[in-house]
DODREN-452112 format. One record per residue: residue number from 1; x, y, z of N, C-alpha, C in turn. Coordinates in steps of 0.1 Angstrom, whole numbers. Each point is the difference from the previous one (the first is absolute). Example, Ala and Ser with C-alpha at 12.3 -4.5 7.8 and 13.67 -1.06 7.14 Angstrom:
<atoms>
+-----+-------+-------+-------+-------+-------+-------+-------+-------+-------+
| num |  n.px |  n.py |  n.pz | ca.px | ca.py | ca.pz |  c.px |  c.py |  c.pz |
+-----+-------+-------+-------+-------+-------+-------+-------+-------+-------+
|   1 |   132 |   -57 |    78 |    -9 |    12 |     0 |     9 |    12 |     0 |
|   2 |    -4 |    11 |    -7 |     9 |    11 |     0 |    -8 |    11 |     8 |
+-----+-------+-------+-------+-------+-------+-------+-------+-------+-------+
</atoms>
This chain:
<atoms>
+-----+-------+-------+-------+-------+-------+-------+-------+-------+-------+
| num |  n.px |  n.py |  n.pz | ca.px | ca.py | ca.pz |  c.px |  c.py |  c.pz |
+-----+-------+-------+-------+-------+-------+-------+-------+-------+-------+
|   1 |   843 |   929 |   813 |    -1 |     5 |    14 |     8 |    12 |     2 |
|   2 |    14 |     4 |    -4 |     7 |     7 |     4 |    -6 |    13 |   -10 |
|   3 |    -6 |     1 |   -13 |    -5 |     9 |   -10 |   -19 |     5 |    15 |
|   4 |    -2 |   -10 |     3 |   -12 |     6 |     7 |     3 |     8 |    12 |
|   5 |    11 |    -6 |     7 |     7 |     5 |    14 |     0 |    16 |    -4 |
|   6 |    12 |     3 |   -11 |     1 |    10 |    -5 |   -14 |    11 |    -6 |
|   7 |   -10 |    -4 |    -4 |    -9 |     7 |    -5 |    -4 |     3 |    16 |
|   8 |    -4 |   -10 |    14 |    -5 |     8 |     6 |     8 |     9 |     6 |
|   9 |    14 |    -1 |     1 |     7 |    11 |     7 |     3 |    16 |    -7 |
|  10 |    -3 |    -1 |   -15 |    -3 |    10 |    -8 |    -4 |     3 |     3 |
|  11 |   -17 |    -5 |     2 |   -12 |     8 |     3 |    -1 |     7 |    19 |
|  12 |     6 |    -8 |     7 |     5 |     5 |    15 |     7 |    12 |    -6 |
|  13 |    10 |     2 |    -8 |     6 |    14 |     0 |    -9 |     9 |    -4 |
|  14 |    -6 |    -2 |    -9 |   -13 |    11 |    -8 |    -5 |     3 |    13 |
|  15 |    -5 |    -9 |     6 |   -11 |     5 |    11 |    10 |     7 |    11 |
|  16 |    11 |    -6 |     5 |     4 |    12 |     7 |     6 |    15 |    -2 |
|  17 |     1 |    -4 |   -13 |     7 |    16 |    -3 |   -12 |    10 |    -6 |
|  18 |   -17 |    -6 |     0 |   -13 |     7 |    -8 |    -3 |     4 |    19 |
|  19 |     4 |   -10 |     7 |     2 |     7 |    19 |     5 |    10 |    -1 |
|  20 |    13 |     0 |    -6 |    10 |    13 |     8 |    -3 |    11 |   -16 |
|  21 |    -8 |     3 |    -2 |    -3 |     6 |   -10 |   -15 |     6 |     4 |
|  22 |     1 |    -4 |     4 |   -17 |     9 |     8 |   -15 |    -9 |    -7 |
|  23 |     5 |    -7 |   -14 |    -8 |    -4 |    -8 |   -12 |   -15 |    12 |
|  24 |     6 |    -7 |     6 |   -10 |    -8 |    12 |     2 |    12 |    12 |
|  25 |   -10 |     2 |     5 |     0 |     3 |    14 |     5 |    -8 |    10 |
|  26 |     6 |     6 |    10 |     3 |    -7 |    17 |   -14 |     4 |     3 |
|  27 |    -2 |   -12 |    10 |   -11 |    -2 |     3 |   -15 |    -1 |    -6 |
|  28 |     4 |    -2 |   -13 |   -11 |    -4 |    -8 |    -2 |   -16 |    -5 |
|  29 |   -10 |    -7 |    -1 |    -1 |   -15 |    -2 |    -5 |     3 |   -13 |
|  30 |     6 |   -11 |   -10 |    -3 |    -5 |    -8 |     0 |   -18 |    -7 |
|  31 |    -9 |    -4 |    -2 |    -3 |   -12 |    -5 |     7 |    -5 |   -11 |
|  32 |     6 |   -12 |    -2 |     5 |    -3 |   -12 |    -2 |    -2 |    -8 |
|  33 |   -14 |     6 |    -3 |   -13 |     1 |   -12 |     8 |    17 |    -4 |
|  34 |     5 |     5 |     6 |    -1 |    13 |    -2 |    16 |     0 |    -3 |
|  35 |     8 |    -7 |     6 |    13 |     1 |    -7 |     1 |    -6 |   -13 |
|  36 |    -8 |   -12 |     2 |     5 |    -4 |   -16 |    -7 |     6 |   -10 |
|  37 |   -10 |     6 |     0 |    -3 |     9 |    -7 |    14 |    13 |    -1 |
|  38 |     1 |     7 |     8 |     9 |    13 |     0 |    16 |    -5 |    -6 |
|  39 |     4 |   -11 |     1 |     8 |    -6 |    -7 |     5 |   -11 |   -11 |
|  40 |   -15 |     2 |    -4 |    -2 |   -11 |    -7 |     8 |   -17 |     0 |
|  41 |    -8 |    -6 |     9 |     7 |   -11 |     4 |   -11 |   -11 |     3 |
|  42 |     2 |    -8 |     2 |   -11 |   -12 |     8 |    -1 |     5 |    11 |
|  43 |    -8 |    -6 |     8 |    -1 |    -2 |    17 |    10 |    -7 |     5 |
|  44 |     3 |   -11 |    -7 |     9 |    -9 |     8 |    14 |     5 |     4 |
|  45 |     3 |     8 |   -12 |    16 |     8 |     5 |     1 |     9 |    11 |
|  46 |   -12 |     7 |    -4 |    -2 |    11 |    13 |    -2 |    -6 |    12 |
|  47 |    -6 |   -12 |     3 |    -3 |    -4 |    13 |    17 |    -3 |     3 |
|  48 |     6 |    -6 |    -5 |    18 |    -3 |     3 |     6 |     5 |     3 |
|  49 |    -2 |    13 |    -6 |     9 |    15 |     0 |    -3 |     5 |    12 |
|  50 |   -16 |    -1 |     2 |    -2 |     7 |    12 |     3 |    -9 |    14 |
|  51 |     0 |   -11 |     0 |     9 |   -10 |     5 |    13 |     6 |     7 |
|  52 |     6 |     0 |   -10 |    17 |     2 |     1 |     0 |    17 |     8 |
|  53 |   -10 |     9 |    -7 |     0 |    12 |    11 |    -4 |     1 |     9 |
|  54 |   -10 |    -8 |     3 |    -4 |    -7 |    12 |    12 |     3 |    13 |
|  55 |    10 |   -16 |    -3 |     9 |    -2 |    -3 |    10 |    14 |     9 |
|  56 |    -1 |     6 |   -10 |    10 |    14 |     9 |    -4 |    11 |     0 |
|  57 |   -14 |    -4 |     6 |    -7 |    11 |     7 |    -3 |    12 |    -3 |
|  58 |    -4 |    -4 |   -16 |    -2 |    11 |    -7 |   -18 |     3 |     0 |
|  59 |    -5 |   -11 |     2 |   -18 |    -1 |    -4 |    -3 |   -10 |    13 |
|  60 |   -11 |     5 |     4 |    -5 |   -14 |    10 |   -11 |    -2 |   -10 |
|  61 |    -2 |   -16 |    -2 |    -7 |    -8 |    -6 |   -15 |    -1 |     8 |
|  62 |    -9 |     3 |    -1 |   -16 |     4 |     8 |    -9 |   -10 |    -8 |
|  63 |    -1 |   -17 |     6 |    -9 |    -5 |    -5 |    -9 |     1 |    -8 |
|  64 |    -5 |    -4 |   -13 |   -11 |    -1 |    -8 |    -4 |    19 |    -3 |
|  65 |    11 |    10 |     2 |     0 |    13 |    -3 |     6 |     4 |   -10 |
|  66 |    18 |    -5 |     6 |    12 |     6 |    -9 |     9 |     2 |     7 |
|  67 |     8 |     8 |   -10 |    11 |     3 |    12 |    -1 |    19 |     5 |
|  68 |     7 |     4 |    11 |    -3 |    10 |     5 |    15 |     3 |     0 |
|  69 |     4 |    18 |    -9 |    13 |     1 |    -2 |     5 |     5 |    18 |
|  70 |    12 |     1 |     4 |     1 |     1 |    10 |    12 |     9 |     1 |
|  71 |     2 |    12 |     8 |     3 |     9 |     2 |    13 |    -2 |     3 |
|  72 |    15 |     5 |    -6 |    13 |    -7 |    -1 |     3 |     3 |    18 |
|  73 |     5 |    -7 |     5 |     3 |     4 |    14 |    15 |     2 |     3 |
|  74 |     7 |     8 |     2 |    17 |    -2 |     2 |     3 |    -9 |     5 |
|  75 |    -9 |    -6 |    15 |     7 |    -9 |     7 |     7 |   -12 |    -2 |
|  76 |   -12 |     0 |   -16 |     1 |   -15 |    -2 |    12 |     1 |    -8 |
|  77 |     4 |     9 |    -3 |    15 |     0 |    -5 |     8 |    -2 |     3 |
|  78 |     0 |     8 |    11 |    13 |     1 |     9 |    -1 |   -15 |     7 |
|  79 |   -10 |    -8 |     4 |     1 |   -14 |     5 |     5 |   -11 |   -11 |
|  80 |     0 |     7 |   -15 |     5 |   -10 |    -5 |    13 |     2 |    -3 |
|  81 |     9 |    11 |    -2 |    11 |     7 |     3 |     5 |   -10 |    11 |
|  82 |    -8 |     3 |    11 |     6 |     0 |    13 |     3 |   -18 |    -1 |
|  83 |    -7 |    -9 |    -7 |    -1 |   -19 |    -4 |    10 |     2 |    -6 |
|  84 |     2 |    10 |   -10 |    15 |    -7 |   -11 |    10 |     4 |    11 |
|  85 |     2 |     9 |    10 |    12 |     0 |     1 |     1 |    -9 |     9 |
|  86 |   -10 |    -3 |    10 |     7 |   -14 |    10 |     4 |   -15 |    -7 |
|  87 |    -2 |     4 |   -10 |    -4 |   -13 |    -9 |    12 |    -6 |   -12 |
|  88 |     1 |    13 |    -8 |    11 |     2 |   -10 |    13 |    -2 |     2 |
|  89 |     6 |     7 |     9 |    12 |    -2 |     9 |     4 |   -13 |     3 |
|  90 |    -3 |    -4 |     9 |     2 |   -16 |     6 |     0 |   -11 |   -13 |
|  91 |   -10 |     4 |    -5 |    -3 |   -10 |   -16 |    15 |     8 |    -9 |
|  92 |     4 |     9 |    -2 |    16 |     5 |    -9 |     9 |    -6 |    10 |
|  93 |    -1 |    -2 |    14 |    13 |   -10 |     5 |     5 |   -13 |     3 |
|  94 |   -21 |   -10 |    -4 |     1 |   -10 |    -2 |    10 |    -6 |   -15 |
|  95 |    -6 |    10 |   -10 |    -2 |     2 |   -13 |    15 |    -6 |    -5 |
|  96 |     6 |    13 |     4 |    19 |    -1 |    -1 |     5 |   -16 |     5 |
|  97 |    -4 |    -3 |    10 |     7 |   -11 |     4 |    -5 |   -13 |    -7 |
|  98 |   -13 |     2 |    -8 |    -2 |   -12 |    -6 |    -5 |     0 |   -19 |
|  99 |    11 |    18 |     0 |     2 |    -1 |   -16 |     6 |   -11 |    -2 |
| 100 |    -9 |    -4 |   -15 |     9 |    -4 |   -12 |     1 |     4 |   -14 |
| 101 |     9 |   -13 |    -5 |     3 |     7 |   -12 |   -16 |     6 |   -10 |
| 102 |   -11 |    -6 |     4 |   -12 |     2 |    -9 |    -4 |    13 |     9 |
| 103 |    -2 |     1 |    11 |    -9 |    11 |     7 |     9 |     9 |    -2 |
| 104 |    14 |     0 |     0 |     7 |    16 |    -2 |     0 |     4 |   -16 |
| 105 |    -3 |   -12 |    -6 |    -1 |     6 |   -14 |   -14 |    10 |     1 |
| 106 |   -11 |    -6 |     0 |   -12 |     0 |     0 |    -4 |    16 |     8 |
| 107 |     9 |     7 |    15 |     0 |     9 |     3 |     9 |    11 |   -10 |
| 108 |    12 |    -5 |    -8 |     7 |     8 |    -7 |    -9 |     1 |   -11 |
| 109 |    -6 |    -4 |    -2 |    -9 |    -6 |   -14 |   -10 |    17 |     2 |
| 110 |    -6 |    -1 |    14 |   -11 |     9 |     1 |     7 |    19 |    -2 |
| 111 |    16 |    -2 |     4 |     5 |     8 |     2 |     3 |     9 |   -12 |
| 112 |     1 |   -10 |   -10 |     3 |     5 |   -12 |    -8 |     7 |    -7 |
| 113 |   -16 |    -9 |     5 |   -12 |     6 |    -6 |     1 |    16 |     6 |
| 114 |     2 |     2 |    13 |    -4 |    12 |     8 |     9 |    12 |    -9 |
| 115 |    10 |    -4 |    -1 |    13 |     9 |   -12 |    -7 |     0 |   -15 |
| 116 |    -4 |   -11 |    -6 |    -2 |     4 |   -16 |   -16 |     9 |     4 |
| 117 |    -8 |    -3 |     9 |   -12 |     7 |     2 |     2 |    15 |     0 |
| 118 |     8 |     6 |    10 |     2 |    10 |     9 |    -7 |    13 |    -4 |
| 119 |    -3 |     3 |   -16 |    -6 |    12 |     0 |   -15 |    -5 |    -6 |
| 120 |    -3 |   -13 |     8 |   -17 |    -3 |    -5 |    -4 |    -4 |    13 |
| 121 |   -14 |     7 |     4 |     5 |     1 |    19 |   -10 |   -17 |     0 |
| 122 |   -14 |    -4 |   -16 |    -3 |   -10 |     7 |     7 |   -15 |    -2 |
| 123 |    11 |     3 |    -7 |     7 |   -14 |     0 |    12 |    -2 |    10 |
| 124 |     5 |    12 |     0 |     5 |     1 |    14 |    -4 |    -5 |    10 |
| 125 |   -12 |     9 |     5 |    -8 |    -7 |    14 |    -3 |   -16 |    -1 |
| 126 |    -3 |    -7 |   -15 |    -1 |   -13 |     2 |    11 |    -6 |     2 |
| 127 |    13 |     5 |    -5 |    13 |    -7 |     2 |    -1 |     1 |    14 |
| 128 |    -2 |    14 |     8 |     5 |    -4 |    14 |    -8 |   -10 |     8 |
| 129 |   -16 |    -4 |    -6 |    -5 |    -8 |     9 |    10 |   -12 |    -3 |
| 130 |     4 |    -6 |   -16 |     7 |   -14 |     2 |    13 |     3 |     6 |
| 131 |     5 |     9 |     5 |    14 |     1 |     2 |    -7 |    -4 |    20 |
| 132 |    -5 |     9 |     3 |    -4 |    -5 |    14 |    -4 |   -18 |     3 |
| 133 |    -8 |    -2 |   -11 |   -10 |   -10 |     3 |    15 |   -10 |    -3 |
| 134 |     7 |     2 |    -6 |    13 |   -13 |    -4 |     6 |     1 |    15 |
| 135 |     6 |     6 |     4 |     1 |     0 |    11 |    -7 |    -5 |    15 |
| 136 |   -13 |     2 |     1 |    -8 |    -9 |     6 |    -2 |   -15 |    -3 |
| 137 |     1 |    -5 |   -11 |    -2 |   -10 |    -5 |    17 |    -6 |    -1 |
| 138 |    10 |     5 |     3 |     7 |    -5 |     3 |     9 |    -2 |    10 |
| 139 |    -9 |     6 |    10 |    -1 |    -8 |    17 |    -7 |   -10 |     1 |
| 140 |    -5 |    -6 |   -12 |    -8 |   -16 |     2 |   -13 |     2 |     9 |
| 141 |    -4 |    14 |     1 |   -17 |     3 |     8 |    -6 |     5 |   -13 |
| 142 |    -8 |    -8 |    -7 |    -3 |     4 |    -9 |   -20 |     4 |     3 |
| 143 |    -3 |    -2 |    13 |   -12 |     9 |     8 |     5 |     9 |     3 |
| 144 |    10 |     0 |     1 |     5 |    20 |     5 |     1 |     5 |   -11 |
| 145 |     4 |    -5 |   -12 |    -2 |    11 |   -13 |   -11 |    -1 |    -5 |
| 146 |    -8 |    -9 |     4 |   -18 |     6 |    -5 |    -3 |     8 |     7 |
| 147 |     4 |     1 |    17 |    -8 |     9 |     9 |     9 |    15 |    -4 |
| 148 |     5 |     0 |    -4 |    10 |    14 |    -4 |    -4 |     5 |    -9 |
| 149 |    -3 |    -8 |    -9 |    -3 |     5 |   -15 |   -17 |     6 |     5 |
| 150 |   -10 |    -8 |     3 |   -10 |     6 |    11 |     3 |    16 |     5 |
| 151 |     8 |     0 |     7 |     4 |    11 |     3 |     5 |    14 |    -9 |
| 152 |     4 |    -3 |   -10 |     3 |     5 |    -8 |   -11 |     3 |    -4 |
| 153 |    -8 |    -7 |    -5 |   -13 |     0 |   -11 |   -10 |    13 |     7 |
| 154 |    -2 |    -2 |    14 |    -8 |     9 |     8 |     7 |    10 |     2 |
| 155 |    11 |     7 |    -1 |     8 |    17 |    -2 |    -2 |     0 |   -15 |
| 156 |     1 |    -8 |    -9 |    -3 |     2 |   -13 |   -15 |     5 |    -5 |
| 157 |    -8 |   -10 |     3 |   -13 |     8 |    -1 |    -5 |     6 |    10 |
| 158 |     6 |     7 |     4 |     0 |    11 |     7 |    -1 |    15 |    -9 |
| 159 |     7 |    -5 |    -8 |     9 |    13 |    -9 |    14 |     2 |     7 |
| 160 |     6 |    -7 |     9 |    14 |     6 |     8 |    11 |    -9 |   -11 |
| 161 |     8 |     7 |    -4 |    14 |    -7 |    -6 |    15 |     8 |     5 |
| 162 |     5 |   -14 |     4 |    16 |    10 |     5 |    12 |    -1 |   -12 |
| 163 |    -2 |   -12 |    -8 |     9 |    -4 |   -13 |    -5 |    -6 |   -10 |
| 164 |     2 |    12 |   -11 |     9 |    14 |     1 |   -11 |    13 |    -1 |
| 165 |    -1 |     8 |    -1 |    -7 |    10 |    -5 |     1 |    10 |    14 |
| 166 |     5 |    -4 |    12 |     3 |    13 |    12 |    16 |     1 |     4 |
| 167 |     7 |   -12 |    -9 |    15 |     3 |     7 |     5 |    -1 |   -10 |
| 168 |    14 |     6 |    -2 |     6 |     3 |   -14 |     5 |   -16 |    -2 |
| 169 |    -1 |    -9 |   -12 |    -1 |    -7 |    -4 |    18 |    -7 |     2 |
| 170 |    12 |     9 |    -1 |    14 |    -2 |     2 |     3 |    -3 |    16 |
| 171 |    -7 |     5 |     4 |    -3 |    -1 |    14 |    -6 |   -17 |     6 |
| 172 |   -10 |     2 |    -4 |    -7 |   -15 |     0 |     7 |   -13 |     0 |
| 173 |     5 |     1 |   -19 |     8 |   -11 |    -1 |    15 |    -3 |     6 |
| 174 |     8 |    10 |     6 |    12 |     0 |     5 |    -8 |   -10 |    18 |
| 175 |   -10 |     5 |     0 |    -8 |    -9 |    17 |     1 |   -10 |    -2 |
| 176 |    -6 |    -7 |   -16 |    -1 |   -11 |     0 |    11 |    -8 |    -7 |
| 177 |    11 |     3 |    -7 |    11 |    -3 |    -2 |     9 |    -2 |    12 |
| 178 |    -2 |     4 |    11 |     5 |     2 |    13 |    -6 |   -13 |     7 |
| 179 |   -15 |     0 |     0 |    -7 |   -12 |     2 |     5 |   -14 |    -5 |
| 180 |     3 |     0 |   -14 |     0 |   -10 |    -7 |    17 |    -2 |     3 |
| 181 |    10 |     5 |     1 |    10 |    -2 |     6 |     5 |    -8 |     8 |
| 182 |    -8 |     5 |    12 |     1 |    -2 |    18 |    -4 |   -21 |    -4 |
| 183 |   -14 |     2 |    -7 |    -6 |   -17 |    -1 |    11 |    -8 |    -9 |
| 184 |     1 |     6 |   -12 |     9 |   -11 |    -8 |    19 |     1 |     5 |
| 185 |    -2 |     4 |    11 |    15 |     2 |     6 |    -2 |   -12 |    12 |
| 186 |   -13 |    -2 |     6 |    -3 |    -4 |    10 |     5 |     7 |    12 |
| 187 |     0 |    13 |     2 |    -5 |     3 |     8 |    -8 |     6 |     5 |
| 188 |    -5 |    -7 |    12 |   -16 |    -3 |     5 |    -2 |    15 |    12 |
| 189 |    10 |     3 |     9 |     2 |    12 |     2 |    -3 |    15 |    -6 |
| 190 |     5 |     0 |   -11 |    -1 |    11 |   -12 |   -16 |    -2 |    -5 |
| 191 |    -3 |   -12 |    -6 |    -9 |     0 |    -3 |   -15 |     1 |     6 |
| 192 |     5 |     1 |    16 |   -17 |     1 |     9 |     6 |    14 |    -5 |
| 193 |     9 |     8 |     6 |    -1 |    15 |     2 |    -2 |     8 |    -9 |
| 194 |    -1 |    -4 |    -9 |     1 |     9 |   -20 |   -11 |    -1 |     0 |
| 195 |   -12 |   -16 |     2 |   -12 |     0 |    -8 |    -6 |    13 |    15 |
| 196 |     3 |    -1 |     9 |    -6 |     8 |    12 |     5 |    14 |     1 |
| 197 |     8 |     4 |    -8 |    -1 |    14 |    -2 |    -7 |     3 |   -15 |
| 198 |     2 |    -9 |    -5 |    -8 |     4 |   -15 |   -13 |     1 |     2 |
| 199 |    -9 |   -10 |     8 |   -16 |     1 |     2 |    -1 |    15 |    11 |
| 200 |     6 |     6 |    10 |     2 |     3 |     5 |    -1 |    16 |    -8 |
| 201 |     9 |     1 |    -8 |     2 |     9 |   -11 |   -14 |     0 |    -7 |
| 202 |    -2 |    -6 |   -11 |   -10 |    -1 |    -5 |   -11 |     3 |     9 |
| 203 |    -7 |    -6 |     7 |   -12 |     0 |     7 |     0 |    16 |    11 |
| 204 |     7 |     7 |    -4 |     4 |    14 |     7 |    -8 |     7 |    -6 |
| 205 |     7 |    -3 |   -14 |    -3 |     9 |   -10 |   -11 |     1 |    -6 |
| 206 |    -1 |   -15 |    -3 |   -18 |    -2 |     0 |   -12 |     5 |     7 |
| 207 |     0 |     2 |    11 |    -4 |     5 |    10 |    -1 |    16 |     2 |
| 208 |    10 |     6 |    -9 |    -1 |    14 |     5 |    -3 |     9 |    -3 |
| 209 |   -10 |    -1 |    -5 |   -10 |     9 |    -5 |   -13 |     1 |     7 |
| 210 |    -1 |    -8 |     9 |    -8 |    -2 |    15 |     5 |    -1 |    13 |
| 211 |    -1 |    11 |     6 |     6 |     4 |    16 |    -5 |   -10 |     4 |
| 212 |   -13 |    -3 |     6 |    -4 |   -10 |    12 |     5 |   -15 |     0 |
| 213 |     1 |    -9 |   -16 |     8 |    -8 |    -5 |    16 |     1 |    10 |
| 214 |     4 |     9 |    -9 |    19 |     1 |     0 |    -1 |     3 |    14 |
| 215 |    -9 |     5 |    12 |     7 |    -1 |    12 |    -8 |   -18 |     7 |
| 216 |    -8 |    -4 |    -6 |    -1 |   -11 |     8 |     8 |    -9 |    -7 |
| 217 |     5 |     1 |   -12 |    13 |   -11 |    -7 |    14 |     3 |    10 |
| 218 |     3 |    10 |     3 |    11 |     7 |     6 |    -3 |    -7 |    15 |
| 219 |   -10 |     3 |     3 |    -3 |    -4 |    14 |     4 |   -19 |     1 |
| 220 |   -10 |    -3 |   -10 |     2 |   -13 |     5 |    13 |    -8 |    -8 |
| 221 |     6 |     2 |    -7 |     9 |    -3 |   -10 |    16 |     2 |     5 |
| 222 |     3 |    12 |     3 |    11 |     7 |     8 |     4 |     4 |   -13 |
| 223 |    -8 |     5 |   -14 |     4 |     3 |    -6 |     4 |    16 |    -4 |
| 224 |     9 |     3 |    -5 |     4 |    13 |     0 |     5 |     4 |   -14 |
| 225 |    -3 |    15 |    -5 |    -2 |     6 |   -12 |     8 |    -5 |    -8 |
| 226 |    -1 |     1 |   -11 |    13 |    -8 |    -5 |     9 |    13 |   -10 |
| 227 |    12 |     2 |    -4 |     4 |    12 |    -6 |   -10 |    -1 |   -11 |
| 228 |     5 |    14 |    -6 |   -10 |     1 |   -13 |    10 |    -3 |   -11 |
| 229 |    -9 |    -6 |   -10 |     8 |    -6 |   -13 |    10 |    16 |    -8 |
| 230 |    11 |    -3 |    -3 |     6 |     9 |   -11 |     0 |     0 |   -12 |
+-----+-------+-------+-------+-------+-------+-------+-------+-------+-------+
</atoms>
């Protein structure tokens, strides 16, 4: 099960990155007679894949057609931006107060990955999903770290990434060292305010390379530029 899970999220990356490559058209429909042909695959993976992009609003699914690629929209960024940070925060101050000895390992665990990774941006970025996702999961809402990771997934196939590859990497991990601190110190204090300047940070910068985005994240967020890395 877990070897199939994996082949279809493979093939979700193929297809979104053959999106942001010009290679599928936005706003063009294609049938999963026609993917699995173009990527040599079955039907049945492609239907899953397209599922899961479904999923984060990458393709609308058009009955007994296909799917129809769909044109990236900032909003939907900035609204998922805008979920992690009401979200994230409260869950890092639950978190601290109901570390233990397994969940602070398990967050230091991720931390380490994000340090041995640092000059490989895609093992990196996976470290930071388990370094987040440990932390949700160890507020005991373990629906809020699927709906996060959700969130994640839809700025990811997007093409949008904030860690690492837009902020200098020494930078990064001193946030989340700071992060992982505040939790395995228990305090719950430090730890709303770090993960809420870090998303806060991050989702700036992600964002800024699109004016209309970065002023409705600013607008709705109270977020504000963040310095530039040295």
């Amino acid at each position: 099960m877990g070897g199939h899970a994996t082949k279809n999220e493979h093939l979700a990356v193929q297809i979104r990155e053959a999106v942001r490559s010009g290679e599928l058209a936005p706003g063009a429909l294609y049938s999963a007679q026609d993917l699995a042909a173009r990527f040599d695959v079955s039907r049945t993976p492609v239907r899953e894949a397209l599922l899961r992009l479904a999923d984060a609003g990458l393709v609308r699914i058009e009955r007994n057609r296909g799917a129809r690629i769909l044109r990236a929209d900032s909003h939907d960024i900035v609204e998922a931006c805008s979920l992690r940070l009401l979200l994230e925060p409260p869950a890092a101050r639950v978190a601290a107060l109901r570390m233990t000895e397994r969940t602070g390992r398990q967050v230091s665990e991720a931390l380490a990955e994000m340090r041995a990774t640092a000059d490989d941006t895609e093992a990196m970025f996976a470290a930071d999903h388990r370094f987040h996702d440990a932390i949700l999961r160890a507020s005991g809402n373990h629906r809020l770290a699927d709906l996060v990771a959700g969130l994640r997934e839809t700025i990811t196939l997007h093409g949008r990434r904030t860690v690492p590859g837009r902020r200098d990497s020494g930078r990064v991990l001193a946030e989340h060292e700071a992060i992982t601190a505040a939790l395995t110190g228990g305090d719950a204090d430090a730890s709303e305010e770090l993960m809420r300047d870090h998303l806060r940070a991050t989702s700036s910068l992600l964002l800024a390379d699109d004016a209309p985005a970065t002023a409705e994240w600013t607008e709705w967020a109270g977020a504000h530029p963040p310095e530039p890395d040295h």
